[in-house]
Every structure is written in C-alpha cells, then in structure tokens.
C-alpha positions in Angstrom: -38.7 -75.9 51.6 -41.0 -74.2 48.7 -44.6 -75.6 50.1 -44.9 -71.6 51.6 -43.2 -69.8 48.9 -44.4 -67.5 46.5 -44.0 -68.6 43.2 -40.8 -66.9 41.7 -38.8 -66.6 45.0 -35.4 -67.1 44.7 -33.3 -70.0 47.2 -29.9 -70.4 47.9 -30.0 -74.1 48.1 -26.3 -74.7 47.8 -25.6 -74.9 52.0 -28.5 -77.2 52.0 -27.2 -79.3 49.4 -23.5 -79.8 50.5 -24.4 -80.8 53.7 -27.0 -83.6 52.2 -24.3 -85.2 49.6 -21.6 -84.3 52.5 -23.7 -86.7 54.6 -24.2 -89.3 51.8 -20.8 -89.4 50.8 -17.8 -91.2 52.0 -15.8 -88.5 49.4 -14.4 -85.9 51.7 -13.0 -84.0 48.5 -17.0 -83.3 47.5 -18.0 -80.0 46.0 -21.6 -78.9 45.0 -22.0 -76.0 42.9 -25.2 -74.3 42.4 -27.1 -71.3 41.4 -30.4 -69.9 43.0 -33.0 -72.6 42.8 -36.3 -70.5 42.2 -39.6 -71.5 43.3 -42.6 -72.3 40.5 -45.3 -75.3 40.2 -45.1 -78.4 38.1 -47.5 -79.4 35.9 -49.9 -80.8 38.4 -49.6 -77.7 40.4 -48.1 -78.7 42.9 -45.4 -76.4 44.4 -41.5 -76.8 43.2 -37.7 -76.3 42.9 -36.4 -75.3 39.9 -32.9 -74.8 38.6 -29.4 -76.6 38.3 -27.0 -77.8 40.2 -23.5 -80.0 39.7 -21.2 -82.2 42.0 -17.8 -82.3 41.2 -16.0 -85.4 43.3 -12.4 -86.6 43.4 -10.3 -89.9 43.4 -6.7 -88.7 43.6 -5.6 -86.6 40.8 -9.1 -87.6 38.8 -12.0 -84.9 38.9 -15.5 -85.6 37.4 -18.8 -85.4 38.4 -22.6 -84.8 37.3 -25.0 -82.3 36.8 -28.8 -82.1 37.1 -31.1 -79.4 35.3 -34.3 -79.2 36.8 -37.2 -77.5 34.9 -41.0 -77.2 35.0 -41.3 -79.4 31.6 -37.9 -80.9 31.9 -35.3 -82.5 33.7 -31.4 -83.6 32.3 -29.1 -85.5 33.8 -25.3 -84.9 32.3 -21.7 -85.6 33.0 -19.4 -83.0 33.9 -15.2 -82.2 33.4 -13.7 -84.5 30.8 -14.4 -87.4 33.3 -14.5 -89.9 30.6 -10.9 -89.8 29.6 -8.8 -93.0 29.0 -7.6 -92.1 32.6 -10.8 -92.0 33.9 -12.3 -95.1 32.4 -9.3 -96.8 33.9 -10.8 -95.6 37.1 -14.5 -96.8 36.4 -13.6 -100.3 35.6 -12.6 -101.2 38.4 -14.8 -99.7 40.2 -17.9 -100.9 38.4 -16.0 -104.4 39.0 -16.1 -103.3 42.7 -19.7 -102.5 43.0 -20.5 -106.2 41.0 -18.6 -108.2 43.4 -20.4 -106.6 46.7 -23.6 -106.9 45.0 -22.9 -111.0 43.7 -24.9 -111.5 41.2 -28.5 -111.0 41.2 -30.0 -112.3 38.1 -29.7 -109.6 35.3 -27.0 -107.5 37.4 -23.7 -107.8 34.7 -26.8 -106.6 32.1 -27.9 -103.3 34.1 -23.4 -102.9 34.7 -22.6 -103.6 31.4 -25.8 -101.6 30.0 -24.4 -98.7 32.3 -20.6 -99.2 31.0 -22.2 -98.3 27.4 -24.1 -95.2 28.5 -20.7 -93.9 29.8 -18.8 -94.9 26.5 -21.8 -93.0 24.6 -21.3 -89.8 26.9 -17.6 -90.3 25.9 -17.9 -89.9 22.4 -20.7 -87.0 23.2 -18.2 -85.0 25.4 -15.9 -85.5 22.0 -18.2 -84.0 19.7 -18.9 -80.9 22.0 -15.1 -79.5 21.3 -15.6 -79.1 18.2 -19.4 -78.2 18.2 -18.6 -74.4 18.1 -16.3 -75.2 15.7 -18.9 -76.4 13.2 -21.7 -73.9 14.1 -19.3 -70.9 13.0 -19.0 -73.6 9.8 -22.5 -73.3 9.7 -23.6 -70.1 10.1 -20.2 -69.4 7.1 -22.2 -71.9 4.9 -25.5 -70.6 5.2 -24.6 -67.0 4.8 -22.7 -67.5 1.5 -26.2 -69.6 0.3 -26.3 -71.7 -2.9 -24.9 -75.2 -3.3 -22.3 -74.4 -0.5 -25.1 -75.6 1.9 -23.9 -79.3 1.0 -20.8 -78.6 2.6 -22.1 -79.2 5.4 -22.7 -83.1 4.8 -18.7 -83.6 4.4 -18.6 -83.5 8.2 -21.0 -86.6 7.9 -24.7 -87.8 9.4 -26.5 -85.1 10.7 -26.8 -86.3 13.8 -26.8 -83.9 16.6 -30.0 -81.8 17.4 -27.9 -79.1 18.6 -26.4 -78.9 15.0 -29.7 -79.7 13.5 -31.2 -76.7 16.0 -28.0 -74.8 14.8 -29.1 -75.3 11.0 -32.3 -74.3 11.2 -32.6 -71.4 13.3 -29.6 -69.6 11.7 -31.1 -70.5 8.1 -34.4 -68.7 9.0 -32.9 -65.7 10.5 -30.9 -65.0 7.7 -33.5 -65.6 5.4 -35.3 -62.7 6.6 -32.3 -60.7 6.6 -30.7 -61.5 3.1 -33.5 -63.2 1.3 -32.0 -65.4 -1.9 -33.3 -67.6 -5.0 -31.5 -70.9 -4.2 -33.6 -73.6 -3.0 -31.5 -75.9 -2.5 -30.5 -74.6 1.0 -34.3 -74.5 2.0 -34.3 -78.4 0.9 -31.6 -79.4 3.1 -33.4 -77.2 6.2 -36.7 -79.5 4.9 -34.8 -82.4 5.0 -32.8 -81.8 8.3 -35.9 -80.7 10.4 -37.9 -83.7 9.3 -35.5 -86.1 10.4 -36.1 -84.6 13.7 -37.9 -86.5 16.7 -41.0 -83.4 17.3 -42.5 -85.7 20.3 -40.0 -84.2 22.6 -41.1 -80.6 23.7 -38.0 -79.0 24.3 -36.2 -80.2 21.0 -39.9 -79.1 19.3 -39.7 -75.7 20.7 -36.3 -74.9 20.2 -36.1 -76.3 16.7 -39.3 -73.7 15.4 -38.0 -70.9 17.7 -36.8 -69.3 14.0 -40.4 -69.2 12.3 -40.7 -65.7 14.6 -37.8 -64.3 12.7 -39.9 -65.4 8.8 -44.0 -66.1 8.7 -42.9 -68.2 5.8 -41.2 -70.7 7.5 -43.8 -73.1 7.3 -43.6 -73.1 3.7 -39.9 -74.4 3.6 -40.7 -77.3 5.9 -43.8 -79.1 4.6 -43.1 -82.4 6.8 -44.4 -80.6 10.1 -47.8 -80.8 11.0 -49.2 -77.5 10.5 -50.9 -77.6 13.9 -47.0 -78.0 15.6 -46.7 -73.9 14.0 -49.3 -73.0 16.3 -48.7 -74.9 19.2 -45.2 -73.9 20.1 -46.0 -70.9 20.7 -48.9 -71.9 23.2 -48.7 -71.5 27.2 -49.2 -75.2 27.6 -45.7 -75.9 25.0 -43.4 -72.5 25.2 -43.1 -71.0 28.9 -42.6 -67.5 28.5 -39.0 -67.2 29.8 -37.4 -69.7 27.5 -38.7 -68.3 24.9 -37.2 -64.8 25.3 -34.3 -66.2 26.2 -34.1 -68.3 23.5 -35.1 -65.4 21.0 -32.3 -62.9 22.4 -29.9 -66.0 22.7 -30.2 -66.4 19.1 -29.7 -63.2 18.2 -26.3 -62.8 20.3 -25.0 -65.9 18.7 -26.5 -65.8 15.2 -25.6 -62.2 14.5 -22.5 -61.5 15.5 -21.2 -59.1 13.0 -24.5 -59.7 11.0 -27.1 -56.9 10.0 -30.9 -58.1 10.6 -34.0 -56.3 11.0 -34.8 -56.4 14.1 -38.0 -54.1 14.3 -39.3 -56.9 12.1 -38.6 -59.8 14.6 -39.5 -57.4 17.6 -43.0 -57.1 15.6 -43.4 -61.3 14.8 -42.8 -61.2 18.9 -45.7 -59.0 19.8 -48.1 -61.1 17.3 -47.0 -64.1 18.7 -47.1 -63.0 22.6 -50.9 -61.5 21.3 -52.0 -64.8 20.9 -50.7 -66.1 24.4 -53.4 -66.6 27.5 -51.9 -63.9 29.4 -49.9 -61.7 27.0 -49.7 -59.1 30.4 -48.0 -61.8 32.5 -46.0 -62.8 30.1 -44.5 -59.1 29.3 -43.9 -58.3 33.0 -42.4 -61.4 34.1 -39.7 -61.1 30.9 -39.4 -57.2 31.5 -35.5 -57.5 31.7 -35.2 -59.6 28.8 -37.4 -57.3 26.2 -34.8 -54.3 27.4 -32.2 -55.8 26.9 -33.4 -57.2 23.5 -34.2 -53.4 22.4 -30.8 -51.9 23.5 -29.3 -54.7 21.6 -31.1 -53.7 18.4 -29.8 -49.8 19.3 -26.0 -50.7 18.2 -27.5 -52.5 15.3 -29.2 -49.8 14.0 -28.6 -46.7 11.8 -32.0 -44.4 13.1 -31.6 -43.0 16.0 -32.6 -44.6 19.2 -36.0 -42.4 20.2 -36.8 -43.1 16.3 -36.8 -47.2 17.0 -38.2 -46.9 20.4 -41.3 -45.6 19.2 -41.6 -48.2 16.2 -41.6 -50.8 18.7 -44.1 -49.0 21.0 -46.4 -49.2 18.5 -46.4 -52.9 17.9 -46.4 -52.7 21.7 -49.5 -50.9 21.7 -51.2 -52.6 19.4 -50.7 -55.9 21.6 -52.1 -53.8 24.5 -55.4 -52.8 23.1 -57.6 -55.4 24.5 -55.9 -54.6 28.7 -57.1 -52.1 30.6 -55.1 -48.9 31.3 -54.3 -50.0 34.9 -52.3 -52.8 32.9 -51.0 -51.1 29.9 -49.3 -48.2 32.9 -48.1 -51.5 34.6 -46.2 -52.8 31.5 -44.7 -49.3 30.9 -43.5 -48.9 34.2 -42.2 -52.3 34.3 -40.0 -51.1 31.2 -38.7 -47.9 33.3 -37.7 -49.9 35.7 -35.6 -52.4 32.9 -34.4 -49.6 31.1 -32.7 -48.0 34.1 -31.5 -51.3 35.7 -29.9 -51.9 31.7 -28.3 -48.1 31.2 -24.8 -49.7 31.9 -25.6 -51.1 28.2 -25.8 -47.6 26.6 -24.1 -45.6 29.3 -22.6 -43.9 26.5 -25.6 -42.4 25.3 -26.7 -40.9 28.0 -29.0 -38.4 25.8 -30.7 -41.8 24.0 -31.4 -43.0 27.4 -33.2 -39.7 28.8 -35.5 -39.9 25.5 -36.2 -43.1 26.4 -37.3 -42.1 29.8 -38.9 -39.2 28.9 -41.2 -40.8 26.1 -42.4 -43.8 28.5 -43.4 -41.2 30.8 -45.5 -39.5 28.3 -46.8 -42.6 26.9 -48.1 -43.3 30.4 -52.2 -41.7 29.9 -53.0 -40.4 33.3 -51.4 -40.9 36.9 -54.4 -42.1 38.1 -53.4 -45.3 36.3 -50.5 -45.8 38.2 -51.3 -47.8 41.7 -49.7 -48.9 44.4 -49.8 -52.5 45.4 -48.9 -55.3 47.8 -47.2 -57.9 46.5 -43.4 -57.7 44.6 -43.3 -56.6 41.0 -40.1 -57.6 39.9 -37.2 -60.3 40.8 -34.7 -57.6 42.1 -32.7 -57.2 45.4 -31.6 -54.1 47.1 -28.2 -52.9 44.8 -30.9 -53.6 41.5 -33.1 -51.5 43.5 -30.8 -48.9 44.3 -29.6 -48.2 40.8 -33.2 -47.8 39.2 -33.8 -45.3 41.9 -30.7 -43.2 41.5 -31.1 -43.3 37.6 -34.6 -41.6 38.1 -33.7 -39.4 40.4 -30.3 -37.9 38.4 -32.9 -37.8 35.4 -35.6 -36.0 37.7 -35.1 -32.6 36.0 -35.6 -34.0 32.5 -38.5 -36.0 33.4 -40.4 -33.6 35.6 -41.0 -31.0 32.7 -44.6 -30.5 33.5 -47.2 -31.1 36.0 -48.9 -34.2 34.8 -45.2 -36.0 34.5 -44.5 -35.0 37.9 -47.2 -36.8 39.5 -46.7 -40.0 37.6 -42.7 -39.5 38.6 -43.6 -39.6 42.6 -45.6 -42.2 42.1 -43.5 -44.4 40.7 -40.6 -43.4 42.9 -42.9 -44.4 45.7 -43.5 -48.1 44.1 -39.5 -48.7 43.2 -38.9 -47.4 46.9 -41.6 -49.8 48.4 -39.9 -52.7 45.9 -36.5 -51.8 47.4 -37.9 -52.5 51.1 -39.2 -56.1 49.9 -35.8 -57.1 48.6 
C-alpha cells in the first residue's frame, strides 16, 4: 500500500480497514474509526504506515473496543469507551471462560487467561484515574503557580504514580519558572525528586518529560539525577522527530497557559537554538511550517507590542538560525511561512492590518527574486480548499504587497508556485 508512496502522503485507510476486521469478524455491529494514515519510514528504512486507528464492537447494549497508535518510534495499544465497567466485566468472564473451554487446556493456558484477566482489571483502575486526571492537572498547575510549601499539596492525592502527572509536574513547573521566577526551593526539590523517579529508558516518556528545559536553560540545574548527556540528546534527530516536538511545545503552551502571561519571544528564541543544532534545521522548519504560525499568532493575543513589532523579534532569531543555508533555502523557509500565515488568517481575521504587515515584511525580507525557484516535487501537505485560501488571501492583499517593482516579481513568482501546489493536491 505505501512501498510507492512518497514519504508524507496522506491515506484514507479506513475503507480498507472495515472491510479487513468486517471479514475477520463474526460482530456485524463492527465500526472502525480512523484518521489519514500518512506514509513515512521506520527505523530501518523501510517504507510505512503511520497513524491511529480504533474499533469499537458491540454485544447487546455493551460497547467497547480498542485502539492502536502507530508511530515511527512507537506503537500503543489501549482500550476504548468505559468497556471495563462492572457490566462489562460481567460480559468478559464468561467469555474468557468460553475461549478456555474451546481451547482445553494446553499446559500454561489458565496462566496466559488469568495473566490477561489482570491486564484488564489494571486498565480498569487506569480508565478510573483518567476522569479525574484533568481534574488534578488544573490542581497542579493552581499549586505550582502559587509556589512555596503549597507544592506538597500535591502528595495528599498520594504516590506519584502516573507519568502523565509526573509529565504534568514538570513541564508546567519549568514554564512558569521562566515566567514568574521565585526563591522557594522547595518546589524545585519536589520536580528533582519527581523526575528522578522516572523510568528515562523509554524514549517517548524521556522526550516528553524534558520538553520544558526549552522554556528555562537552567533546567538542568534543578534536576541533578539526569545524565547530563539525556539534555543533549532529546533534542537530537535520532530521539525528538521534528513534529512531536512542535506539537508538543505549542501543546504545552495551550494547556499550560491558559489565562497565564509568559514570554514567549523567549521560548520562540530557546526553539531556534535548539532546531540550530538539529541535522537538518531547513527540513525541520518547512515540514512544521503550520505549526511555527500558528505558535506566533498565538503569542500575538498574548502580547502587549504590536504584532509587526514581535514578528520582527522573532525573525531575527530566525535569521540568525539561517546563516549557515544558502539563500535559495532561507527564500524557501520564508515563503513556506507566507503560505502558513495566509492558510492561519482565520486566527487573526480581526486584525486584518497586523496580517498585511506580516505579509508585507516577509516579502521584503525575501533578498532578491532570483532566489525564489520553481520546483517539481510538493512543498507542503495541503489539498485544493487549503490551496484556494492561500491564493485568494494573496491576491486580495496584491495591492499592498505589490508596492514596488522588486516585490512584484517575487509576488508572481510565488503565485505561480501556490498555483502549481494547488494542481498537485
């Protein structure tokens, strides 16, 4: 299905899917749910699927199912629904009793059922914990902003046990930090303590446990028990792929700052150091285009300096990044961000001035049209209605753009590329 696929391509796998559990299933109630998978290589190179998908089965009035996340570095397994109810295990039993009785007793079978009858009690009491898990991270993030000895109020919810809380702890303790710095150690103690008692020999609880040190260069000094070399190689192509980890930084600020002010020109400038050091710092900027827009018109409503003001802050960390590219690259980046910042005007459609300045300014940025080159292959993961909306947002804004010669050259050229992108949708 993906052996002669581009990596990056988008599937709809769902059809495909249905008709395989369909076929496997004597369950005629069956439902698969599924996003796009998209098309990468796993570690060995070797080509791949990649994404999620759930089925969701019923027996009478009972509904449950499972879900599978499949990533490059990573799969999960999980249950979904409240399948493990007290009327849902009454379900199991005797079905697992079923299955034992067809299968009579090979040696070590009523192990492996009852092994498998505790892996479903243990997801029970997990599926518990996850009502209340927002719950306790509003707790948290209360807790930690207030500072001082209130951080111990956290252990009167008992053992520290979840890494999602333990994630939850740390992250939001070093994003405030930078924003409201404070004398009491006692919080950075408990943070010590709570991130050492963390496995680190799993990559994905690693990288999402030190995704905070790009919010405070100091972090390293509050938790002593990690290796120093684990500070440097999370951030790594080999440990962080490039999408997770914007995700996970604009992730964290949606949920840690709600109603919280930060700096983030400060955390926008950690990001550029930390991309600089990266194998490809220009692959990794394109292929997360959306994702750094987005994160900029975020920091617009959390702001007091007008827009243009910020914008060209963060163009200079920007720039700084891009010294070592050549110009054919550095154009590519900046019309990778026209393209973004048109596809994201719905988020600051009521500032349509601040969004013509932006425009404007990455035009002028741009050195010379001769940079700016047509190619072959597709820039950006967009259909025809993305496509559409970048060209009509240029093209209303032609006049304001256009307002010398130089800028109208690099203004048909890049009309040309978004109009040849549009046909490869």
């Amino acid at each position: 299905m993906c052996s002669n696929k581009e990596p990056g391509t988008l599937l709809n796998v769902q059809k495909s899917l249905t008709e395989i559990f369909t076929a496997l299933s004597n369950n005629n109630s069956l439902e698969v749910k599924c996003e796009s998978f998209k098309v990468g290589n796993r570690e060995e190179k070797r080509p791949g699927l990649f994404g999620n998908f759930s089925i969701v089965y019923r027996f009478g009035e009972i509904e449950a199912g499972i879900s599978l996340d499949i990533k490059d570095e990573h799969t999960k397994l999980d249950i979904t629904r409240n399948s493990l109810s007290k009327q849902y295990k009454e379900a199991i039993k005797p079905k697992l009793t079923e299955i034992k009785s067809i299968y009579k007793i090979p040696k070590g079978y009523t192990e492996c059922v009852i092994r498998n009858y505790m892996d479903i009690k243990r997801d029970a009491m997990r599926s518990i914990q996850s009502y209340q898990l927002k719950k306790l991270k509003k707790t948290i993030l209360d807790i930690i902003s207030a500072g001082s000895s209130d951080a111990f109020r956290l252990f009167l919810y008992g053992n520290i046990e979840s890494t999602e809380c333990k994630e939850c702890i740390v992250i939001t303790f070093l994003f405030f930090y930078i924003a409201n710095p404070q004398n009491e150690n006692s919080l950075s103690r408990m943070t010590n303590n709570v991130i050492g008692s963390v496995p680190l020999d799993d990559l994905i609880i690693e990288k999402k446990i030190l995704y905070g040190f790009i919010c405070n260069k100091d972090a390293r000094n509050y938790y002593r028990n990690i290796e120093a070399g684990i500070w440097v190689d999370v951030f790594t192509d080999k440990c962080c792929a490039y999408t997770s980890f914007y995700e996970s930084f604009y992730d964290s600020l949606s949920l840690y700052f709600s109603g919280m002010r930060f700096d983030l020109i400060t955390c926008i400038n950690r990001l550029m150091k930390i991309i600089s050091g990266a194998k490809n710092a220009y692959a990794s900027i394109i292929k997360n285009n959306y994702l750094f827009a987005s994160i900029i018109l975020r920091g617009f409503k959390e702001t007091e300096n007008p827009i243009i003001i910020v914008f060209k802050q963060i163009m200079g960390s920007v720039k700084e990044l891009c010294k070592e590219m050549d110009e054919k690259q550095v154009t590519g980046i900046y019309i990778s961000w026209i393209w973004a910042v048109c596809f994201n005007m719905a988020a600051i459609k009521h500032e349509t001035r601040n969004l013509d300045q932006l425009l404007v300014y990455l035009f002028n940025v741009i050195e010379d049209s001769k940079y700016i080159t047509l190619t072959k292959e597709k820039r950006y993961k967009s259909d025809s209605e993305e496509a559409d909306k970048v060209l009509e947002c240029l093209e209303s804004r032609r006049k304001q753009i256009c307002s010398n010669g130089e800028n109208t050259q690099k203004y048909n050229k890049i009309i040309q590329i978004f109009k040849n992108e549009k046909s490869r949708s």
